[in-house]
C-alpha positions, 0 to 999 in steps of 0.5 A: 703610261698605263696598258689597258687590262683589256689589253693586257688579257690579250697579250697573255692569252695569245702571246705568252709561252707559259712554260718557257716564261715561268723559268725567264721571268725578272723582276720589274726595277720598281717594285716585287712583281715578276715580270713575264717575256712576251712577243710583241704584237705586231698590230698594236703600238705600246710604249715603254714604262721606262724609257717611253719609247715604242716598242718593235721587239720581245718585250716583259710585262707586269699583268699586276701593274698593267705595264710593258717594258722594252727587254732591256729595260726589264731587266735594268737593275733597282738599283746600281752604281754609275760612273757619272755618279760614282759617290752614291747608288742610283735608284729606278724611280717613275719621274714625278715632277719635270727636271733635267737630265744632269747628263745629257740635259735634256728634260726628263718628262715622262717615265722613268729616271735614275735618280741619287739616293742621297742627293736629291736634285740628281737624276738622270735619263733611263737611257742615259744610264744605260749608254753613258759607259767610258770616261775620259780624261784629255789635256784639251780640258779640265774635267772628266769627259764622258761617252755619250753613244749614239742611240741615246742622244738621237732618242731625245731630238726627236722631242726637242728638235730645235737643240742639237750637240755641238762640237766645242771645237770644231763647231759642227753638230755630233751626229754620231757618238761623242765625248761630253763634259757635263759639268761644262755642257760641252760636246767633243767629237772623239777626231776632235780630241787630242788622241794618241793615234798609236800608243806604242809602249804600255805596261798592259800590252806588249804591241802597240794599239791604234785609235779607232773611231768604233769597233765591233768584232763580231755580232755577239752583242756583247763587248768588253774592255780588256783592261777593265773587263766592264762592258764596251759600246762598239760604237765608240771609239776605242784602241785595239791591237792589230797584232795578236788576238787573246788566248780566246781568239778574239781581238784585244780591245780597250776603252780610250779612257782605259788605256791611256789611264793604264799608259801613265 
């Protein structure tokens, strides 16, 4: 994807706020340049370098590269360590040759990619690194099953429509966020697991915790896990107490994966 220079004069001189932009700028996760916040303009479609997909909001620009990116693409790091790849760092790379996605397994055609600085036959979508944020581990199979949230998913079906998660025990279609194996290319929707509805004694909290399908506590943007204090997708599910709020007033949250690795 390349923006047109023509376009992007148009986007500096009439979207810019100079002022409030030379103190928000970051720097672009594939090369030195700063980039600048802008407004998207309303009567132009433009697509975004890493994940490819339109965007309808703020954006950041590099007016070197002539290049857009959703905001939270821009601001995405270079480099970073991931849970589905722990062993090695990851790093921002514009995808060159088809290949597929080792989470998801959708391909990867256009954009950008995560790939392993060392491995070189692993890489993984833009977005995938961006939702993938929980592990799990259940008796009802041998690997580490991994959150696969909503918005990431729902993405790639609309380039390969004839494909569709399955849920491994039910039979039925994941249609909202789930628990994949990848090394098995197996889905699982999270009632479909056996989970613990409550987890009555554990060494971290001193009420009992109930299993929710989601949960999102307020409109912030932002949530947490309380064991880990890593980033929770409210859309998944998740075990929180019902009792009592933290010193902070809010409510006591916990990834699955968390709690029930903490209750053993």
């Amino acid at each position: 994807f390349q923006l047109d220079l023509k376009c992007a004069s148009s986007l500096t001189s009439h979207q810019l706020h100079t002022s409030e932009n030379k103190k928000n700028t970051v720097v672009c996760p594939i090369h030195d340049h700063k980039l600048t916040p802008i407004s998207y303009p309303s009567n132009r479609e433009f697509a975004c370098r890493a994940c490819t997909f339109p965007i309808s909001d703020t954006a950041y620009g590099c007016f070197y590269c002539h290049i857009i990116f959703h905001k939270r693409c821009g601001e995405m790091p270079k480099t970073r360590q991931h849970i589905y790849h722990p062993q090695h760092s990851l790093v921002a790379k514009n995808i060159t040759f088809p290949s597929r996605c080792k989470a998801c397994n959708y391909y990867l055609l256009f954009g950008m990619e995560y790939a392993c600085s060392e491995c070189t036959t692993f890489a993984i979508h833009w977005s995938c690194a961006e939702y993938i944020t929980s592990t799990l581990k259940s008796s009802c199979h041998d690997h580490v099953l991994f959150s696969f949230a909503k918005e990431a998913f729902l993405k790639f079906l609309s380039r390969e429509p004839e494909r569709y998660f399955e849920c491994k025990v039910c039979g039925k279609e994941c249609s909202s966020s789930f628990y994949r194996c990848v090394e098995c290319d197996m889905n699982f929707h999270l009632g479909c697991i056996p989970l613990p509805k409550k987890v009555i004694k554990h060494k971290w909290h001193s009420h009992p915790l109930t299993l929710v399908d989601s949960m999102r506590e307020d409109d912030s943007g932002e949530y947490y896990c309380e064991i880990c204090c890593e980033a929770r997708n409210p859309n998944h599910g998740a075990y929180y107490c019902e009792e009592c709020k933290d010193q902070h007033g809010a409510l006591v949250i916990a990834h699955i994966g968390c709690t029930l690795e903490e209750e053993n």
